[in-house]
N, C-alpha and C positions, 0 to 999 in steps of 0.2 A: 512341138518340141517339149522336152519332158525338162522339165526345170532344173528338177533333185539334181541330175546330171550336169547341173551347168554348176555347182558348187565344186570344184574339185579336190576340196580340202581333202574328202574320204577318201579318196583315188592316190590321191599322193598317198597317203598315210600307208595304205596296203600296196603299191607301190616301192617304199622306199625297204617295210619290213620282205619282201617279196624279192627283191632286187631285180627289178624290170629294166634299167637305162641300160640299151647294148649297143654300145659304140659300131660307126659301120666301119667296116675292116679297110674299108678306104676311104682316102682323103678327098674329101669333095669341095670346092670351091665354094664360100659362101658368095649368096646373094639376098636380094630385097624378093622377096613371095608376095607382099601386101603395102601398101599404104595406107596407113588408120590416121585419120586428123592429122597430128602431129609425133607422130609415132610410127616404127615402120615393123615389120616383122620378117624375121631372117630366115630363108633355108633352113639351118643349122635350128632355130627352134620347133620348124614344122615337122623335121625330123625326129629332133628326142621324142616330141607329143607321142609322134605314128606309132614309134619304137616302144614309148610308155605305152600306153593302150592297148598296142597289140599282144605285148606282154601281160597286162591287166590281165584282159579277157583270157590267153590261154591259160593262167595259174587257176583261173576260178571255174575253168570248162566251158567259155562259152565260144561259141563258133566266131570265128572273125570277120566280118563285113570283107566284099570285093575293096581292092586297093585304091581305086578312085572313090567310093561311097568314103574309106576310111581318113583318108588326105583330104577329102574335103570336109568332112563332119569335124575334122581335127581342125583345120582351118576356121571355117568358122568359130568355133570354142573361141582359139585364140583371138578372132577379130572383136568377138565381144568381151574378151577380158581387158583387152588393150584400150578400148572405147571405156570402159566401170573405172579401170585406172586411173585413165585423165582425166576421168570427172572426179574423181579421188582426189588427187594431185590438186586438182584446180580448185577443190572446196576445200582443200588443208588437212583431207586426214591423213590423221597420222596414227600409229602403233606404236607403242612405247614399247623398248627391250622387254621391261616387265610385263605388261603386256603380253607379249609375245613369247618372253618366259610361260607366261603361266599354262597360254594354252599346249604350250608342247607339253609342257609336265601333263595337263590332261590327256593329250593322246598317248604317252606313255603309259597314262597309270589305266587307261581301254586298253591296254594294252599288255597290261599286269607286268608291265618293266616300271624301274625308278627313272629317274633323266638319264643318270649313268649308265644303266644298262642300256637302253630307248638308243645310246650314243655308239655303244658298243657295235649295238646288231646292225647298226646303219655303216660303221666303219667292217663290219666282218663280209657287206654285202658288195662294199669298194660304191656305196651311196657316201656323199657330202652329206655333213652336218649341217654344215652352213649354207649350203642349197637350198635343202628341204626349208629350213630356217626363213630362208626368205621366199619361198611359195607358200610359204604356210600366212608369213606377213602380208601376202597378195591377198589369200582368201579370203582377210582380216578384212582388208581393206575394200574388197569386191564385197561379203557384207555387208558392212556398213554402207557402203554408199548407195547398196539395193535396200537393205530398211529404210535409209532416209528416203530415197524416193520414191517409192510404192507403197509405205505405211501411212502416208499423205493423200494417196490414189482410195483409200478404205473407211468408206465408211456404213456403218455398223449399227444400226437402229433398236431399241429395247424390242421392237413387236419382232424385229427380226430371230434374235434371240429365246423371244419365248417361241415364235414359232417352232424353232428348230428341237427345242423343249421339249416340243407335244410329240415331236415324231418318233420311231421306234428308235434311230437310232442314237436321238439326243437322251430319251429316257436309258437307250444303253449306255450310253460315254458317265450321262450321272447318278449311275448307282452304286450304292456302296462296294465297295469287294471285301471277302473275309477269308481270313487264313483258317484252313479246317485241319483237324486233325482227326483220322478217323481210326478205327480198331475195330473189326468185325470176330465174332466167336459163329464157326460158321457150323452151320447143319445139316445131318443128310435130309432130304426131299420125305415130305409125310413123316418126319421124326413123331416118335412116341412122346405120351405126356413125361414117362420119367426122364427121356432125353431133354425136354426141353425146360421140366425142372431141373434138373441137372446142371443144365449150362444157365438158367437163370442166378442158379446161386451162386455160380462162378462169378459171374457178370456183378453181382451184386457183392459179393467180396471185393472185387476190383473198384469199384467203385468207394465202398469203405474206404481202401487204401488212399484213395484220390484227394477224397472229401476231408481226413484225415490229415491231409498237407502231402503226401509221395506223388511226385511229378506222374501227369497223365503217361508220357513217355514212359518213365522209368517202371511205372504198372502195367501196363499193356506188354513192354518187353520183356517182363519176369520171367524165367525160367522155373520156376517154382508152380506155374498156374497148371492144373490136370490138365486142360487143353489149350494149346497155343491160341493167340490172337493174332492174324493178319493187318493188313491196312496198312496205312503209314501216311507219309504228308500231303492231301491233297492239292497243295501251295492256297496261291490266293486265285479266288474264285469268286466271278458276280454270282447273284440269286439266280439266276436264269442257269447258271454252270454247274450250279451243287446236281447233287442228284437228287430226285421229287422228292424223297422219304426224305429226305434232310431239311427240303425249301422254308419249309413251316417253323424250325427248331432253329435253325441257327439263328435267325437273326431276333430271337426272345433271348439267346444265350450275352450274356459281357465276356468280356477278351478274361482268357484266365478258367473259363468256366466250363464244366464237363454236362452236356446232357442225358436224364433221367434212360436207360437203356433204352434201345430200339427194337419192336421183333417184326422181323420180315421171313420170307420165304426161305431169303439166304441164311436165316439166323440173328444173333444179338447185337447189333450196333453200337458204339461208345463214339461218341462227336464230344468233341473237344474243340472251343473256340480260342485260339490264339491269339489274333489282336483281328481290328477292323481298319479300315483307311475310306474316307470319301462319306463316312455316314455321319451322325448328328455330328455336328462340330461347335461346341458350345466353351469358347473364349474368355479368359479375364479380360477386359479391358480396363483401359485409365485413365481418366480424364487430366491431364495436366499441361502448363504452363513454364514456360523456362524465359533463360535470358541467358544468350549465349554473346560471348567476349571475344573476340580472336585476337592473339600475336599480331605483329605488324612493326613494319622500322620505325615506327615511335613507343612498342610498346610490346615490352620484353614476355617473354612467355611466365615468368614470374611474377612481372607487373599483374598479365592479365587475369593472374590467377586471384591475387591481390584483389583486383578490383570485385573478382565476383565474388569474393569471401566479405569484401566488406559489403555487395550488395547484398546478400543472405541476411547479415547480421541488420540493418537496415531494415529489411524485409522482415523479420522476426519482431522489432523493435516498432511494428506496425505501420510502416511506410507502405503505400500501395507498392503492391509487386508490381500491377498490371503498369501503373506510370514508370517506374522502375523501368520495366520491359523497354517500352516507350521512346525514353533517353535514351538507355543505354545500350539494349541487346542491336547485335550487328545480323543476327537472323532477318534479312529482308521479308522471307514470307508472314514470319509470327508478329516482328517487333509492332506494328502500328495494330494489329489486334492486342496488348496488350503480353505480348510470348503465347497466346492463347495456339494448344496444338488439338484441341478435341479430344474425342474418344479414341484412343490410339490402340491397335492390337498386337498380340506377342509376332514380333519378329519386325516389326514395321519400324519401328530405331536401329542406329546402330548400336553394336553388342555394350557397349560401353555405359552410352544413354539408356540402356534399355535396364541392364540390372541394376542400376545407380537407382534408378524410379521404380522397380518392383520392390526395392527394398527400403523405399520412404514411404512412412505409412501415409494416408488419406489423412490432410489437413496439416502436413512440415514442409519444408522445403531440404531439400537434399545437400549436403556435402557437395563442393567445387567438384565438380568432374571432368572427364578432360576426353576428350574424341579426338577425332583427326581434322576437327574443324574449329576448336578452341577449348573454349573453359564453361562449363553451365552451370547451372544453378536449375533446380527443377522444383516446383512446386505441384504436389499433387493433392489434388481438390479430392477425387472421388474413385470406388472401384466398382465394377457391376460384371457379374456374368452375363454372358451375351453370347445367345445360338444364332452360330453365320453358315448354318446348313443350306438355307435357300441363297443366301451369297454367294456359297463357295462352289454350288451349283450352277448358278449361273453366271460365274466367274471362268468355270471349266466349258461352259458351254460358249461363252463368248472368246475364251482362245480356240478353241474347234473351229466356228466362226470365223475367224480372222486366218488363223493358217491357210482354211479354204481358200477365202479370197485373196488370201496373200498370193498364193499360187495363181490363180486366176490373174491377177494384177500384174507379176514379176514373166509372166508371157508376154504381156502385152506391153510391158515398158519394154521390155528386152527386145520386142521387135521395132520397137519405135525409136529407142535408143539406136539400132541397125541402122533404120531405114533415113534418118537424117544424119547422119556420120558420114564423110568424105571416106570411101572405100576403094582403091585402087590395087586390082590385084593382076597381077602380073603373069 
């Protein structure tokens, strides 16, 4: 069984833009088709499924399965979303509107609609807003209760990891990629030395201009050059992608920079490197310390702002921060190490916390700040650059990893989850 398919958030989604639900032209009697646990599944829902699906499939050209393969494959779907549910249900999850706002705005915005419009084309297709609304809150919830229980099922060894490393296509997944931009001044075959002086000093004019500050773009597109330059954006490309003559050049190039020309058979080459993603990644970190206060029915958000203003002042006045921390901070993970948070890297706070402490310098403590979890006070000890290239390497490789096995794993719950569930089908 192929998993991806068992998500049907994507399905709805092109679905509701599609308008697939086609009522049958007659009234048909509902009934019970299944018993799940404690939960039953009606006619009336094995129907839309069929009707959705088969709709799916013809908008995208794919052939449609025989009628019994497609009522049963729809049936089951359904028997195993109704079984994720009640274990949903039974563990408390829940979706908050917000929540559940937000990720429609993201299907909207895959979508290059606002909410509003997203609303619009599902009311111009005679789709419910409020339908999709709450399948969309299903998939939330079938989610989460397959992370919870299959990311438990996973586990993930460092040898495993480098292994994966060594192979062709872990060193494929972690190599850099680089945005190229390329400009050829191209040649007839066997050109003459004046030809190819010629278009040398073109090339090298262009290049003045470049080096000179006029965008690589804006040079290569001139109208003014004797002979046009071809090329244009090769996007982003690993090394193995460029083309040979380039393999060597680009990755000696920084983002911003044009290389010395090229000559090949086809003529002069101008590589232009745009930016990189995935290569050296060399981080400010920060080493610091807080003591965070929270609001509470005894203690007003002014209060607690109060108190960490007067612990600052305190703290300045040479009072240990770390006992400070201690008493006072309500941070369960830091307070009994003294607010002590380590080496922390950009993005790893939230937004609040985070530019509050890149802009205390090493050795103050920070301004009352305020996040969505109180009031802090942030003392920063130390700063150091720090390369997380073999980190973020084998950070990329241990989600590969895991999505693997995730898959692997979310088969085997999902048959297991079947196969002890009370199933009575009719």
């Amino acid at each position: 069984m192929n998993t991806k398919t068992l998500l049907l958030s994507a399905y709805m989604i092109c679905t509701a833009l599609t308008g697939v639900m086609v009522q049958a032209a007659t009234e048909v009697i509902d009934q019970v088709v299944a018993i799940v646990d404690d939960d039953i599944i009606m006619a009336s829902e094995l129907r839309e499924r069929v009707a959705a699906v088969t709709n799916n499939l013809q908008a995208r050209g794919i052939e449609t399965p025989p009628d019994n393969e497609l009522i049963q494959d729809s049936l089951d779907r359904l028997i195993l979303e109704s079984i994720q549910l009640q274990k949903g249900s039974r563990a408390g999850v829940r979706i908050s509107d917000e929540q559940l706002n937000q990720a429609i705005s993201r299907i909207a915005a895959q979508n290059n609609m606002t909410l509003e419009q997203f609303q619009q084309a599902l009311e111009q297709r005679d789709q419910s807003y409020n339908a999709m609304r709450e399948q969309v809150r299903r998939e939330m919830i079938i989610q989460r209760v397959q992370a919870g229980n299959v990311n438990q099922r996973i586990q993930i060894t460092d040898q495993e990891v480098g292994n994966f490393m060594g192979t062709k296509e872990g060193q494929s997944l972690t190599q850099p990629q680089y945005h190229v931009l390329h400009a050829l001044l191209a040649l007839k075959p066997e050109p003459s030395e004046s030809s190819i002086a010629a278009a040398r000093k073109q090339v090298d004019q262009a290049m003045q201009r470049i080096r000179g500050g006029e965008s690589f773009k804006q040079t290569v597109s001139s109208s003014n050059l004797p002979y046009p330059l071809t090329g244009g954006d090769l996007g982003w490309r690993k090394l193995d992608d460029l083309p040979s003559i380039f393999s060597t050049i680009v990755p000696q190039l920084a983002p911003g920079e044009t290389a010395d020309p090229i000559l090949s058979d086809s003529g002069f080459h101008l590589v232009y490197l745009e930016a990189v993603r995935g290569g050296e990644q060399v981080v400010t970190q920060t080493k610091a310390s807080h003591i965070l206060v929270k609001p509470s029915e005894i203690l007003t958000d002014k209060q607690a702002k109060d108190l960490v203003a007067e612990l600052r002042t305190r703290a300045l006045a040479e009072e240990d921060f770390a006992e400070l921390a201690r008493e006072y901070s309500d941070d369960i993970g830091s307070a009994q190490e003294g607010g002590e948070l380590g080496w922390t890297n950009p993005g790893q706070m939230v937004p609040a916390f985070e530019a509050a402490m890149a802009n205390t310098p090493p050795g103050n403590i920070s301004e009352p700040v305020q996040t969505q979890f109180g009031w802090h006070i942030i003392a920063v000890e130390d700063r150091r650059e720090q390369d997380m290239s073999d980190q973020a390497s084998r950070a990329k490789a241990m989600d590969y990893v895991h999505q693997r096995k995730y898959e692997e794993e979310l088969d085997a719950w999902l048959q297991q989850i079947r196969d002890e569930a009370f199933v009575d089908v009719k």
